[in-house]
PDB file of N, CA, C and O in Angstrom, chain B, residues numbered from 101:
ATOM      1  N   UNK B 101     -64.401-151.392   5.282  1.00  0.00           N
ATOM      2  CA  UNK B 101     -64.727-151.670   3.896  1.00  0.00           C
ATOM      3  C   UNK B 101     -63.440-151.822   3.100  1.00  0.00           C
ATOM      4  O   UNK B 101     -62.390-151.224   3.335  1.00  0.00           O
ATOM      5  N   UNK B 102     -63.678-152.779   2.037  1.00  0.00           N
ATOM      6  CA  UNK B 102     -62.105-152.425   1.382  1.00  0.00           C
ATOM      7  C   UNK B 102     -62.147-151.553   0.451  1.00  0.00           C
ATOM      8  O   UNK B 102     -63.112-151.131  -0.186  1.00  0.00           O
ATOM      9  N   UNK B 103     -60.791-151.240   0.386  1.00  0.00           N
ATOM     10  CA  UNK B 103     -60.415-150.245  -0.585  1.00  0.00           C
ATOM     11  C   UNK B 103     -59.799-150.811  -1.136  1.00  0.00           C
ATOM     12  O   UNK B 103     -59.138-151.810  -0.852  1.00  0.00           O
ATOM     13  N   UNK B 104     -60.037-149.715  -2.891  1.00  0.00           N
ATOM     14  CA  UNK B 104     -59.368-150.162  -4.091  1.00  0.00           C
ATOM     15  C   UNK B 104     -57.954-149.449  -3.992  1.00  0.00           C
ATOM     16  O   UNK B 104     -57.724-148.272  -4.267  1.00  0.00           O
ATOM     17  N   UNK B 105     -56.989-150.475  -3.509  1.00  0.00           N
ATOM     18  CA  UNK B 105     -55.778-149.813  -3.558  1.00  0.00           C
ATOM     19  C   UNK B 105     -55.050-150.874  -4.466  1.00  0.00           C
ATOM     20  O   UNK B 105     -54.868-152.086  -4.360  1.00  0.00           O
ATOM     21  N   UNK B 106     -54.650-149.763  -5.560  1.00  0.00           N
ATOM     22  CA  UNK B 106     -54.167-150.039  -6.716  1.00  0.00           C
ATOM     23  C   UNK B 106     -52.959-150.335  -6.899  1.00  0.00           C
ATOM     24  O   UNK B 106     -52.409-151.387  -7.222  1.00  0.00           O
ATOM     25  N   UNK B 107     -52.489-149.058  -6.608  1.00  0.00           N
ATOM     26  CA  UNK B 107     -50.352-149.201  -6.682  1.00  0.00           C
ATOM     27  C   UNK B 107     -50.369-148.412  -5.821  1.00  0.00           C
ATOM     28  O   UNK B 107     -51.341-147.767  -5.429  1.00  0.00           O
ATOM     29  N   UNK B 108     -49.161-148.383  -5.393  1.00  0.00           N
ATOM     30  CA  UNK B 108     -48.109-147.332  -4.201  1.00  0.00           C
ATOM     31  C   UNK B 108     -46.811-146.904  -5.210  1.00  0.00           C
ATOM     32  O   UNK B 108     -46.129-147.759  -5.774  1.00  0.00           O
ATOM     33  N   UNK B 109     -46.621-145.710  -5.324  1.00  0.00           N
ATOM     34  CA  UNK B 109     -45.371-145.152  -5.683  1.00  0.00           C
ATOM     35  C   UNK B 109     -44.628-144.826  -4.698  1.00  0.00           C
ATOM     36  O   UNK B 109     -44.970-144.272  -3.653  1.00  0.00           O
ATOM     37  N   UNK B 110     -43.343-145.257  -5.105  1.00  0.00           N
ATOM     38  CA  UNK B 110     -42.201-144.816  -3.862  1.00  0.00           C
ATOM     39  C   UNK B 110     -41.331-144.001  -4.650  1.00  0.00           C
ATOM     40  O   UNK B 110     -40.750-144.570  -5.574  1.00  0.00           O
ATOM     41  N   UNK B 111     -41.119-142.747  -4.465  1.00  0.00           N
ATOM     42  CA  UNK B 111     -40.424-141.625  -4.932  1.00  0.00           C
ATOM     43  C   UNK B 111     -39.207-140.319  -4.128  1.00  0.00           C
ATOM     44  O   UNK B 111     -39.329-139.177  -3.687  1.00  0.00           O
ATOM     45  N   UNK B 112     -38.333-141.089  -4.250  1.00  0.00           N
ATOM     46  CA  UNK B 112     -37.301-139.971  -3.919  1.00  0.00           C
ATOM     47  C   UNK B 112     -36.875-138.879  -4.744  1.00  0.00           C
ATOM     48  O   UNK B 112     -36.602-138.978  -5.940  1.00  0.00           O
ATOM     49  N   UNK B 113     -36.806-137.319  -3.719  1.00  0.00           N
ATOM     50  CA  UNK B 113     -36.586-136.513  -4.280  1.00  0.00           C
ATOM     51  C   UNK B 113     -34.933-136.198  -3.851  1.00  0.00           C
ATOM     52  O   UNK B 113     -34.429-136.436  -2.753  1.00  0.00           O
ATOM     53  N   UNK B 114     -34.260-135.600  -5.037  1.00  0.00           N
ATOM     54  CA  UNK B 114     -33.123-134.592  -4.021  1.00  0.00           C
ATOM     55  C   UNK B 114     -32.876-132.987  -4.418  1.00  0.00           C
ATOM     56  O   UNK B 114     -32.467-132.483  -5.464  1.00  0.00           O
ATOM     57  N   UNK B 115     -33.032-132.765  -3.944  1.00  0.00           N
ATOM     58  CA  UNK B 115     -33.320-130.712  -4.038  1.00  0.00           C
ATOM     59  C   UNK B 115     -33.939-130.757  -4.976  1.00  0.00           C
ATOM     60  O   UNK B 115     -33.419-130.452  -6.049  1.00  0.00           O
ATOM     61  N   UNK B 116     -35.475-131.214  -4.888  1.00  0.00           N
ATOM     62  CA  UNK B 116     -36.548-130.860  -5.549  1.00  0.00           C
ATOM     63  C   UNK B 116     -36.101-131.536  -7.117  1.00  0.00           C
ATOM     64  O   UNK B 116     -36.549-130.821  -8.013  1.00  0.00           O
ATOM     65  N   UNK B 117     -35.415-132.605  -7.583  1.00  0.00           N
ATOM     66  CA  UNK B 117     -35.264-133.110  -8.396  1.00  0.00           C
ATOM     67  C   UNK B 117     -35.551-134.726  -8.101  1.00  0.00           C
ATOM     68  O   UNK B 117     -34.901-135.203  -7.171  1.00  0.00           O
ATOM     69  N   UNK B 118     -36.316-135.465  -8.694  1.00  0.00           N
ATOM     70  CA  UNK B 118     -36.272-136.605  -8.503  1.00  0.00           C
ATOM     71  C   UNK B 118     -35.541-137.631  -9.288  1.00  0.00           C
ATOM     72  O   UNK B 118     -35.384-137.808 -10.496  1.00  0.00           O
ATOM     73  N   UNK B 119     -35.153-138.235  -8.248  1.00  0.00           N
ATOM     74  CA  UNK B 119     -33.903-139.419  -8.318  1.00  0.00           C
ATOM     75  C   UNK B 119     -33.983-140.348  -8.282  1.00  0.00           C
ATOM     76  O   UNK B 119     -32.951-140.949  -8.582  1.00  0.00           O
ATOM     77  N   UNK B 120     -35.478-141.393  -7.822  1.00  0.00           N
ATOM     78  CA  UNK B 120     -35.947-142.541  -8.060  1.00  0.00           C
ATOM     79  C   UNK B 120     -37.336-142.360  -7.860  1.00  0.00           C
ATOM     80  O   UNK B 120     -37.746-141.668  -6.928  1.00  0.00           O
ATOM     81  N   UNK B 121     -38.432-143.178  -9.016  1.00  0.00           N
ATOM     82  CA  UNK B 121     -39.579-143.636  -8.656  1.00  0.00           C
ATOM     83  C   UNK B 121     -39.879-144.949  -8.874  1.00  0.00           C
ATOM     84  O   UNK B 121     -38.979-145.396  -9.586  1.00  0.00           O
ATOM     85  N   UNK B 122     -40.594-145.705  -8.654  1.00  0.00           N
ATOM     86  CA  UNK B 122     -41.029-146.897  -8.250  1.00  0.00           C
ATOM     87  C   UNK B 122     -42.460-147.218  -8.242  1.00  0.00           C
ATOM     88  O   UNK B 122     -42.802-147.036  -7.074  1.00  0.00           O
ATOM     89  N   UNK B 123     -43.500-147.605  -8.934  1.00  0.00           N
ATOM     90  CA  UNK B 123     -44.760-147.971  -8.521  1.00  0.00           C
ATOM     91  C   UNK B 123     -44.384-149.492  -8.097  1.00  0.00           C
ATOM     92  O   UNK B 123     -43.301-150.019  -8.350  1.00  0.00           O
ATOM     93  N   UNK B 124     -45.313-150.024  -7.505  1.00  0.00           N
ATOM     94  CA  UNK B 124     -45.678-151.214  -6.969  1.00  0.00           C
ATOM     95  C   UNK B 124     -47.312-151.700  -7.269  1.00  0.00           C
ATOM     96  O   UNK B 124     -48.230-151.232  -6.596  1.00  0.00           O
ATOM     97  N   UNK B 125     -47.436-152.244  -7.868  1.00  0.00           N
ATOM     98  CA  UNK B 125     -49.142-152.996  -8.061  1.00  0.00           C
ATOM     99  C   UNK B 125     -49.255-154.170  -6.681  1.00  0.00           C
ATOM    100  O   UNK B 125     -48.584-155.085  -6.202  1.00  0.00           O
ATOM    101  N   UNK B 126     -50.769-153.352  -6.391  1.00  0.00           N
ATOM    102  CA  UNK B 126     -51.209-154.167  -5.190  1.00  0.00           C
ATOM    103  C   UNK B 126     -52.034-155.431  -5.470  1.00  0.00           C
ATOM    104  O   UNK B 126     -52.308-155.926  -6.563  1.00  0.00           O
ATOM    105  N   UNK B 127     -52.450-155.941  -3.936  1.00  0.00           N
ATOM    106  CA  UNK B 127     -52.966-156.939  -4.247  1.00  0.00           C
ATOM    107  C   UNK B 127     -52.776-158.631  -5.016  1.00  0.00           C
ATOM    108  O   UNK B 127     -51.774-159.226  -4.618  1.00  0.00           O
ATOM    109  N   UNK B 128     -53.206-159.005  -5.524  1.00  0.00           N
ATOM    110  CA  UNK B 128     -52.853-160.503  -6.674  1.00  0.00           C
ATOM    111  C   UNK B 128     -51.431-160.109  -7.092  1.00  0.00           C
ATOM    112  O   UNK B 128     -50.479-160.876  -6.942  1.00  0.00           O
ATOM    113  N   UNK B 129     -51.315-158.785  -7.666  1.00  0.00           N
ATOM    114  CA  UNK B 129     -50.485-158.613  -8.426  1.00  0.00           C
ATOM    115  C   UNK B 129     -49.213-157.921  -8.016  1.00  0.00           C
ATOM    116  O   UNK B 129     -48.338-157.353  -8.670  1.00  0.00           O
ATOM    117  N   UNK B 130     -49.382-158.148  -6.721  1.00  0.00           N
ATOM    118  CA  UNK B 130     -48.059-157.571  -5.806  1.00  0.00           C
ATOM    119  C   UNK B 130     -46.686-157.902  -5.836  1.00  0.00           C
ATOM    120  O   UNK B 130     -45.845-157.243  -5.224  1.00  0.00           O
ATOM    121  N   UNK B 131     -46.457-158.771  -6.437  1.00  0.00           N
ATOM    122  CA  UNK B 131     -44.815-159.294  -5.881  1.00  0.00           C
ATOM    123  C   UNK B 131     -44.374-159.538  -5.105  1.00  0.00           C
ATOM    124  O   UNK B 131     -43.144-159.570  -5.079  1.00  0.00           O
ATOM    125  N   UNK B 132     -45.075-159.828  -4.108  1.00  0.00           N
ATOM    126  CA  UNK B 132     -44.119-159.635  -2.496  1.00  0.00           C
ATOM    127  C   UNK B 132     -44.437-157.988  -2.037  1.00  0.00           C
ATOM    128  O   UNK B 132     -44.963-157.784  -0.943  1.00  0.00           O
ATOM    129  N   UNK B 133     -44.119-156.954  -2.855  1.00  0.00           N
ATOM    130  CA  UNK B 133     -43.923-155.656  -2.051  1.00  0.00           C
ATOM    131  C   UNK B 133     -45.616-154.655  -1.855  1.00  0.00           C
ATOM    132  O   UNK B 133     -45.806-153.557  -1.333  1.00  0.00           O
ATOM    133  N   UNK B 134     -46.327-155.357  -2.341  1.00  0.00           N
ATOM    134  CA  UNK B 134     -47.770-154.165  -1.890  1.00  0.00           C
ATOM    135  C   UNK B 134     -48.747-155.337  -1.890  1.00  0.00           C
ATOM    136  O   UNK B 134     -49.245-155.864  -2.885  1.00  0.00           O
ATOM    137  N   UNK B 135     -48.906-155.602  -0.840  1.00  0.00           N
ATOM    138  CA  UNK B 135     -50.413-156.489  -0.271  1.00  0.00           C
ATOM    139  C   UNK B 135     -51.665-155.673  -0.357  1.00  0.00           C
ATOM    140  O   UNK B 135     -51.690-154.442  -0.357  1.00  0.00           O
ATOM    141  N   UNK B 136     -52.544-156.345  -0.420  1.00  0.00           N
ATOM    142  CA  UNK B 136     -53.942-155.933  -0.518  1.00  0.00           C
ATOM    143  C   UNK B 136     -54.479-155.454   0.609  1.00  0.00           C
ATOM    144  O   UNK B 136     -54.118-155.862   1.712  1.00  0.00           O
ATOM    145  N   UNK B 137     -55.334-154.601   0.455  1.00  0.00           N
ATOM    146  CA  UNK B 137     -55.956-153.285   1.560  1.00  0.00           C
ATOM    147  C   UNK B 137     -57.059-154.191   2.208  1.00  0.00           C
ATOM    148  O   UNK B 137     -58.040-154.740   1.707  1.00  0.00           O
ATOM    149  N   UNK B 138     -56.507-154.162   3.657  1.00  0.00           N
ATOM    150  CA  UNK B 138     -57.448-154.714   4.325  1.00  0.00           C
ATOM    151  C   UNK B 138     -59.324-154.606   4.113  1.00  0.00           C
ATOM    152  O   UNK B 138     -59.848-153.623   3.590  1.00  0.00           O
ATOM    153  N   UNK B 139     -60.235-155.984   4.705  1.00  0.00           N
ATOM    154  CA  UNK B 139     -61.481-156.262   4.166  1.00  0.00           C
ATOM    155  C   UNK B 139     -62.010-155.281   5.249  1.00  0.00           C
ATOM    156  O   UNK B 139     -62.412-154.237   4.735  1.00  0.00           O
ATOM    157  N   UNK B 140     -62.134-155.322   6.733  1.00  0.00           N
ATOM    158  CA  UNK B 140     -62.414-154.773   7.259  1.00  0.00           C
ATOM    159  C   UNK B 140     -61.873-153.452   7.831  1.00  0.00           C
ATOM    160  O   UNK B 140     -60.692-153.396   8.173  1.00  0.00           O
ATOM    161  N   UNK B 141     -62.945-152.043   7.989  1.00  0.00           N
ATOM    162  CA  UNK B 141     -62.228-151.027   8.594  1.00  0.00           C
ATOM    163  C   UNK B 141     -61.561-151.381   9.954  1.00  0.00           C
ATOM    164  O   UNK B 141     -61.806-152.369  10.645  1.00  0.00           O
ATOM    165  N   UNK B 142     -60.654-150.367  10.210  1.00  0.00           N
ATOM    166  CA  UNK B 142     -60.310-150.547  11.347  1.00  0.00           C
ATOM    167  C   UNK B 142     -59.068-151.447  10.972  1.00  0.00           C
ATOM    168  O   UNK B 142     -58.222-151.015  11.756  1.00  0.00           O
ATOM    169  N   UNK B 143     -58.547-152.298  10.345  1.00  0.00           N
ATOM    170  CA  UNK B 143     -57.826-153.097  10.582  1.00  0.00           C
ATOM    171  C   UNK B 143     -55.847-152.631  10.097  1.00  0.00           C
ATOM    172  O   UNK B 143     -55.856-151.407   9.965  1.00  0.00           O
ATOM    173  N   UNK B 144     -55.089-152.905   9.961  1.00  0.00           N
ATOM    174  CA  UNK B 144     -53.935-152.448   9.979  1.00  0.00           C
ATOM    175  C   UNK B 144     -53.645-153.006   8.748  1.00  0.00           C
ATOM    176  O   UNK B 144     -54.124-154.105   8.469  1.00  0.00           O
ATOM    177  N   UNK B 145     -52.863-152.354   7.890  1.00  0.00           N
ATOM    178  CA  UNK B 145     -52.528-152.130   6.975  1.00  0.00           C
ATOM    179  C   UNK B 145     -50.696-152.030   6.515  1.00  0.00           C
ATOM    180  O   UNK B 145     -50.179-150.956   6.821  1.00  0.00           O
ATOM    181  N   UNK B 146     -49.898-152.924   5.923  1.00  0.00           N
ATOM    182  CA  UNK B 146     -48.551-152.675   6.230  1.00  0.00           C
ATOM    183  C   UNK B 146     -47.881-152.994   5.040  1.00  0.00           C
ATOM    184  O   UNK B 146     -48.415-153.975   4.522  1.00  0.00           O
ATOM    185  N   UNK B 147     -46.934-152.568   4.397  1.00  0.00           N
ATOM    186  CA  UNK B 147     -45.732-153.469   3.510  1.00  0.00           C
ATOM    187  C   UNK B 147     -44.703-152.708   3.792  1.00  0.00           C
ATOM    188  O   UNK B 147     -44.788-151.660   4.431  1.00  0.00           O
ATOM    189  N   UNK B 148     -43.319-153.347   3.181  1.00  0.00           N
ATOM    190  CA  UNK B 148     -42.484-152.624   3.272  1.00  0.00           C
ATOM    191  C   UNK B 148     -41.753-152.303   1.994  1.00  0.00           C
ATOM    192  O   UNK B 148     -41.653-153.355   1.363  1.00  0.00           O
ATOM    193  N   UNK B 149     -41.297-151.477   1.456  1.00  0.00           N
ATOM    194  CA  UNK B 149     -40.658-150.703   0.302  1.00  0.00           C
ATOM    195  C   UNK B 149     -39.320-150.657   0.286  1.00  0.00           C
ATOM    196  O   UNK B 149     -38.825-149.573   0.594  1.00  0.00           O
ATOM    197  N   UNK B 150     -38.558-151.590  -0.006  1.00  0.00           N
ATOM    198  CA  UNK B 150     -37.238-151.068   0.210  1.00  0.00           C
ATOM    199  C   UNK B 150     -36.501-150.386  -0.619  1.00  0.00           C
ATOM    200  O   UNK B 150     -36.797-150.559  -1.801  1.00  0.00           O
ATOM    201  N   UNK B 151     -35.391-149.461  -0.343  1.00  0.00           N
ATOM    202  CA  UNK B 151     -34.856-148.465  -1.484  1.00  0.00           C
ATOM    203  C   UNK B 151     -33.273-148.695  -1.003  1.00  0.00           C
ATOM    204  O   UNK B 151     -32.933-148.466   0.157  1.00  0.00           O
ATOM    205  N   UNK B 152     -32.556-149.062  -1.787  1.00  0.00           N
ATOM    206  CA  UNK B 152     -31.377-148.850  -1.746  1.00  0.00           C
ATOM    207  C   UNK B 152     -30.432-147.805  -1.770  1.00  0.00           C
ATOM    208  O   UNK B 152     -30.191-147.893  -2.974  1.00  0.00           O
ATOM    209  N   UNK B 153     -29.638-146.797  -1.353  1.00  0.00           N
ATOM    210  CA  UNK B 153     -29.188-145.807  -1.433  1.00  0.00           C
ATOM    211  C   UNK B 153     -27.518-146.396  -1.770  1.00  0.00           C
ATOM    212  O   UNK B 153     -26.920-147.335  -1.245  1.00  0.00           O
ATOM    213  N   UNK B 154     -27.001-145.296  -3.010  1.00  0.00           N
ATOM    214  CA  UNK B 154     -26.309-145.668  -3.724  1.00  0.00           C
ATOM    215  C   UNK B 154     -24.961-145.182  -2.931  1.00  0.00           C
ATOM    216  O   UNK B 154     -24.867-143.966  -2.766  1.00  0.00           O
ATOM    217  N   UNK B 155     -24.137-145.827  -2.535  1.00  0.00           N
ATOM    218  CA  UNK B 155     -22.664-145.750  -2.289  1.00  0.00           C
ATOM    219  C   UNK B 155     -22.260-144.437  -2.649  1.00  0.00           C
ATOM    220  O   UNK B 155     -21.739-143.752  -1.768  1.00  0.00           O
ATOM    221  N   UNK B 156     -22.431-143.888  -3.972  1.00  0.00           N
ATOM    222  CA  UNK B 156     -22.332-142.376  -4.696  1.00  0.00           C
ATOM    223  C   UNK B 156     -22.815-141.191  -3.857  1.00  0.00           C
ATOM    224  O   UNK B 156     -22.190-140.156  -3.625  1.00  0.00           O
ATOM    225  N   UNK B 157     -24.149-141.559  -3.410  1.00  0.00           N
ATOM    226  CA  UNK B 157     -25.449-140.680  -2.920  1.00  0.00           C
ATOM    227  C   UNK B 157     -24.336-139.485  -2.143  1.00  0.00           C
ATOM    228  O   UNK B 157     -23.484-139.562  -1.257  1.00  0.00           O
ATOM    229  N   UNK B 158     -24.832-138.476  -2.943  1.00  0.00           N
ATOM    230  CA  UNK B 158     -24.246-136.921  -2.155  1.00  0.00           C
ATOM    231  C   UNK B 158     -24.246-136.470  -0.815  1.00  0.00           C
ATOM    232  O   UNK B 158     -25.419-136.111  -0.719  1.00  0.00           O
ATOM    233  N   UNK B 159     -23.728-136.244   0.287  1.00  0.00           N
ATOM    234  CA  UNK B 159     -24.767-135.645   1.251  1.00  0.00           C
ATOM    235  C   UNK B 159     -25.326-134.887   1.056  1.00  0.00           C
ATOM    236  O   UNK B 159     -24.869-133.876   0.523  1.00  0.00           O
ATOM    237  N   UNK B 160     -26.526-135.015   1.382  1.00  0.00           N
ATOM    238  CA  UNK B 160     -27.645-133.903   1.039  1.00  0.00           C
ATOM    239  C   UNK B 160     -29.385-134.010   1.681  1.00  0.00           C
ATOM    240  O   UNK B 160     -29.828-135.116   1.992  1.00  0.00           O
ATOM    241  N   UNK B 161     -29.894-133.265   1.763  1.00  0.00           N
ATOM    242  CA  UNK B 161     -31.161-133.951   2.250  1.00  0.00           C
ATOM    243  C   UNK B 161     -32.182-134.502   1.797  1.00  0.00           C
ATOM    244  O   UNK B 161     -33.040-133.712   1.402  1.00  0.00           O
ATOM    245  N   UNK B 162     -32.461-135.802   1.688  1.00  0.00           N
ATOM    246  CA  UNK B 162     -33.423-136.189   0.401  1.00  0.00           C
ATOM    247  C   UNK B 162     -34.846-136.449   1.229  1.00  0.00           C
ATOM    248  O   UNK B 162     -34.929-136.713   2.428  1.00  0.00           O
ATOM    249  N   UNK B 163     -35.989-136.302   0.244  1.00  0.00           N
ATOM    250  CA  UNK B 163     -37.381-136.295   0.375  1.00  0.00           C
ATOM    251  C   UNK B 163     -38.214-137.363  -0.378  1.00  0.00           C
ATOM    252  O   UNK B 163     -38.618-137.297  -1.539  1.00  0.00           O
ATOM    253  N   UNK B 164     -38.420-138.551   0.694  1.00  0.00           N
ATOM    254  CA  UNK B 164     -39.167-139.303   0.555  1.00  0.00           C
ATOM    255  C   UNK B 164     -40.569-139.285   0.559  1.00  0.00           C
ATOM    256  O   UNK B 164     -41.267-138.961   1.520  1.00  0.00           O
ATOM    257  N   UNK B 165     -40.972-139.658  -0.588  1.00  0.00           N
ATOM    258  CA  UNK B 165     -42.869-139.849  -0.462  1.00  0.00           C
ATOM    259  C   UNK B 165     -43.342-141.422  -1.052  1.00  0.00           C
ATOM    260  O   UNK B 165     -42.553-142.073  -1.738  1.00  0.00           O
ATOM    261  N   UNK B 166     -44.409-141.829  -0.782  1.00  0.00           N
ATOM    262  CA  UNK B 166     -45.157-142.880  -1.127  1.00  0.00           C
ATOM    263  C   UNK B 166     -46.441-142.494  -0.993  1.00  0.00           C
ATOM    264  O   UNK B 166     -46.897-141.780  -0.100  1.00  0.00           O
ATOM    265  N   UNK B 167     -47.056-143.016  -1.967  1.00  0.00           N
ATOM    266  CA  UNK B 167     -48.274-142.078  -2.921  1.00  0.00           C
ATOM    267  C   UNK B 167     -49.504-143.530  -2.999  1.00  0.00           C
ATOM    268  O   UNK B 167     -49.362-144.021  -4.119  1.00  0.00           O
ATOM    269  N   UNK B 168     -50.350-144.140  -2.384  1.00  0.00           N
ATOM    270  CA  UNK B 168     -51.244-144.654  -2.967  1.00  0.00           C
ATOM    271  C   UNK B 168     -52.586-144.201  -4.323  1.00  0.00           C
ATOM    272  O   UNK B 168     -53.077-143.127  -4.671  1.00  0.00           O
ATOM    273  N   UNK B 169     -52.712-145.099  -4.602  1.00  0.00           N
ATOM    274  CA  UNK B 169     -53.974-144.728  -5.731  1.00  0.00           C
ATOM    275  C   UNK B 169     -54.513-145.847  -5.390  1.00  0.00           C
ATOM    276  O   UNK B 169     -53.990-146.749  -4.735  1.00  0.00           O
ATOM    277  N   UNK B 170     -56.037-145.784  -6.024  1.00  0.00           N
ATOM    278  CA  UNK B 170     -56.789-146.626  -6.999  1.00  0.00           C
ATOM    279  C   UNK B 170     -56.612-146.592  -7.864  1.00  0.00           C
ATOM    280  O   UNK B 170     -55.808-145.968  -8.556  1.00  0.00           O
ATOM    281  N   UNK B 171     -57.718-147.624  -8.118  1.00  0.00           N
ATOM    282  CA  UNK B 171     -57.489-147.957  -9.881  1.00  0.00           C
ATOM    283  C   UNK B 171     -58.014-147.193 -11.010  1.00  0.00           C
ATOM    284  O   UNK B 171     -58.032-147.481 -12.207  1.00  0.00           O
ATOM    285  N   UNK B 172     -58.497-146.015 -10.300  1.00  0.00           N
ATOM    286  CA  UNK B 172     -59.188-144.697 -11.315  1.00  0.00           C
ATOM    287  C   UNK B 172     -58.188-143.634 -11.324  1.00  0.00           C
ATOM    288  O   UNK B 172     -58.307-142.493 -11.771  1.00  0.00           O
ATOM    289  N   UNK B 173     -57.034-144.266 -10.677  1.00  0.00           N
ATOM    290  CA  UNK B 173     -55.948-143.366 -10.483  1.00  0.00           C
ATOM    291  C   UNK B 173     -56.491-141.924  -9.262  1.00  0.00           C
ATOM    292  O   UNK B 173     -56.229-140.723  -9.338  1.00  0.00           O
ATOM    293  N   UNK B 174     -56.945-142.347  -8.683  1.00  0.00           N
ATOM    294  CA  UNK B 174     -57.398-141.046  -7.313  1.00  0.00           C
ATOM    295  C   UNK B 174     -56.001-141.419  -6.559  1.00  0.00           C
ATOM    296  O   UNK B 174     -55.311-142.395  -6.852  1.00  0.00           O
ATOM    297  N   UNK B 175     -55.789-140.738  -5.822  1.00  0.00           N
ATOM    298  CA  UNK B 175     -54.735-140.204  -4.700  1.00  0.00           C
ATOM    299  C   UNK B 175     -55.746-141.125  -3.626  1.00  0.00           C
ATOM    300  O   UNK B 175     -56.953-140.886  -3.643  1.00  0.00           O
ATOM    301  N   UNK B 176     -55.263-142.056  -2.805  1.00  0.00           N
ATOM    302  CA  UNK B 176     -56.040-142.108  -1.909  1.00  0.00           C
ATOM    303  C   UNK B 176     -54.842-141.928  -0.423  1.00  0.00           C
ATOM    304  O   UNK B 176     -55.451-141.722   0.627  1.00  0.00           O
ATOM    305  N   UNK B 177     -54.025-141.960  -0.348  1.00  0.00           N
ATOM    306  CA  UNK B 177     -52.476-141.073   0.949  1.00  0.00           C
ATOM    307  C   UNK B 177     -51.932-141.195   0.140  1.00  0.00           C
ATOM    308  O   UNK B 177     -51.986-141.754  -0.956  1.00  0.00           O
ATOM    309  N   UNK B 178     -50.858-140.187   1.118  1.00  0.00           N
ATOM    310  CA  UNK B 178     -49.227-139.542   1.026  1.00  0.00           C
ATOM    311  C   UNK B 178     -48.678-139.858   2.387  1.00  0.00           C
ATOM    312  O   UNK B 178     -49.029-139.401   3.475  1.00  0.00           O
ATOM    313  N   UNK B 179     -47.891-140.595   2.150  1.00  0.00           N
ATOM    314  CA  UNK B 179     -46.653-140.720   3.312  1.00  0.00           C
ATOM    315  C   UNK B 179     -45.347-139.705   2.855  1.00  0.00           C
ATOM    316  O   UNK B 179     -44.840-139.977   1.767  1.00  0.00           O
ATOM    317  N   UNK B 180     -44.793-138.591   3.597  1.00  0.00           N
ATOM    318  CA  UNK B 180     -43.861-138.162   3.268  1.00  0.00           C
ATOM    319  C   UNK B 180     -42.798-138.355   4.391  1.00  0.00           C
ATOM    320  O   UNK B 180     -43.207-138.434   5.550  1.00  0.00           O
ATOM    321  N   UNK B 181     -41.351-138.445   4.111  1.00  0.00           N
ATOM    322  CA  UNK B 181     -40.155-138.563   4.756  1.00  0.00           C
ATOM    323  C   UNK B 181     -39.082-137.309   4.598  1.00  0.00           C
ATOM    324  O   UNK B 181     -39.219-136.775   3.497  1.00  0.00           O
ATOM    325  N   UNK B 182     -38.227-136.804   5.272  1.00  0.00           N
ATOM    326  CA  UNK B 182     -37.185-136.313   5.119  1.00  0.00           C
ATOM    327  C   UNK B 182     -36.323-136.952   5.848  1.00  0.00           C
ATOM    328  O   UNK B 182     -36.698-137.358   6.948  1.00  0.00           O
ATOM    329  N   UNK B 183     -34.569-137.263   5.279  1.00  0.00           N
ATOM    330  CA  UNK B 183     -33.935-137.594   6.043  1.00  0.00           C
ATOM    331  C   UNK B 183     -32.627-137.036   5.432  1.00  0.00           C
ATOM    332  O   UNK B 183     -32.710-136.678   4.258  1.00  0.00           O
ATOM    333  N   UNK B 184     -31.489-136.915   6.022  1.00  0.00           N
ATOM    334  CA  UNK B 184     -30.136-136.429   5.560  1.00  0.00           C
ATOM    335  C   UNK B 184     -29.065-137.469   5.411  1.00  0.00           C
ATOM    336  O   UNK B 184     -28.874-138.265   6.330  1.00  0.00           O
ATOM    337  N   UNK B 185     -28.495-137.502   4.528  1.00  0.00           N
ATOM    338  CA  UNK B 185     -27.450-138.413   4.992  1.00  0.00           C
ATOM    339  C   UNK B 185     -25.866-137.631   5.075  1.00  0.00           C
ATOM    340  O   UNK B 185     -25.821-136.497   4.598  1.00  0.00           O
ATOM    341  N   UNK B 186     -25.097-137.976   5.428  1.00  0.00           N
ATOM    342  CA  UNK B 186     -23.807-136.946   6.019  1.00  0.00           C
ATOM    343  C   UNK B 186     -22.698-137.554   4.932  1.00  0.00           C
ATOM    344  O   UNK B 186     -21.542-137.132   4.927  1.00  0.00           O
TER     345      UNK B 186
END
């Protein structure tokens, strides 16, 4: 069935402070970066988000999430990441 997938937020944290967010509007109104939620279940689902990390960036360990909604604003996933950079 499809789902109403609205926007995707892409949000980096660094020690529990956040340092970039990003929504993306899906569908028609995508830009290139958030395609529309597949018609049928079962089927695969993909975009890609890119984030630039700043030349500056501290080492430290930062915490990636991406957050879908609908359009009633519900939570529908959470993708979370950790990664370090040195």
């Amino acid at each position: 069935a499809n789902t109403d997938l609205y926007q995707v937020n892409f949000r980096c944290m660094l020690a529990g402070v956040e340092a970039y967010s990003q929504d993306y509007l899906c569908g028609a109104n995508d830009y290139g970066n958030c395609p529309a939620a597949p018609t049928e279940a079962g089927q695969e689902w993909t975009a890609d988000f890119g984030f630039d990390v700043p030349p500056i960036a501290p080492p430290f360990e930062y915490d990636v999430y991406i957050t879908a909604t609908d359009s009633a604003g519900n939570e529908l996933w959470v993708v979370g990441s950790n990664f370090y950079i040195p």
